[in-house]
N, C-alpha and C positions, 0 to 999 in steps of 0.2 A: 837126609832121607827118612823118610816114615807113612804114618799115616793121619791126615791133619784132615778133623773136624770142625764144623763152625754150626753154630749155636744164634738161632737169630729169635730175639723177641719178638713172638708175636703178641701178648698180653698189654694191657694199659698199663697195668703193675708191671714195677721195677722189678727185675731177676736178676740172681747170679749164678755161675759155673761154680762150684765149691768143692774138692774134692772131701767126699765123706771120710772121717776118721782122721787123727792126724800126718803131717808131713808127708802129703798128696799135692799134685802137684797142679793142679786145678783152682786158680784163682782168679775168675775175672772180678771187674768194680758190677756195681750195682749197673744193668743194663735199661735203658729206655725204651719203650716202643721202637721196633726198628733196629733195635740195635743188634750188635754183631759181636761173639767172642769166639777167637778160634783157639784151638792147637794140635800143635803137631806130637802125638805121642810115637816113641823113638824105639819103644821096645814093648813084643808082645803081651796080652794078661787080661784083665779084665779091672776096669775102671768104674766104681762108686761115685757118684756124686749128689750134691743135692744145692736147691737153692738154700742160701746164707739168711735171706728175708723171711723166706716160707719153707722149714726145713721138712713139712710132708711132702714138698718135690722133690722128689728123686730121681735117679735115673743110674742107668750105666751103657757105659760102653766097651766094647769086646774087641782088641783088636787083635788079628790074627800075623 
């Protein structure tokens, strides 16, 4: 049980899910147009991320 987010490329460029900083638990492959990464985070906090190819994207997620 948790709370599980998915992550869908809408860009031409290749993206990934990367958890910023190390041994985070966010790692998809390199995503395609269309494509799709999910997960399910297990326990409350707030979650850094950023793409692996373009690391000025960022992002986070909050879960309660």
């Amino acid at each position: 049980m948790g709370t599980t987010v998915t992550w869908t490329n809408q860009d031409t460029d290749a993206h990934t899910v990367t958890s910023a900083g190390s041994g985070g638990s966010l790692h998809s492959a390199a995503m395609a147009t269309h494509a799709t990464y999910s997960y399910t985070f297990s326990k409350p906090g707030t979650y850094a991320y950023l793409c692996a190819i373009h690391p000025f994207m960022t992002g986070t997620v909050e879960v309660a």
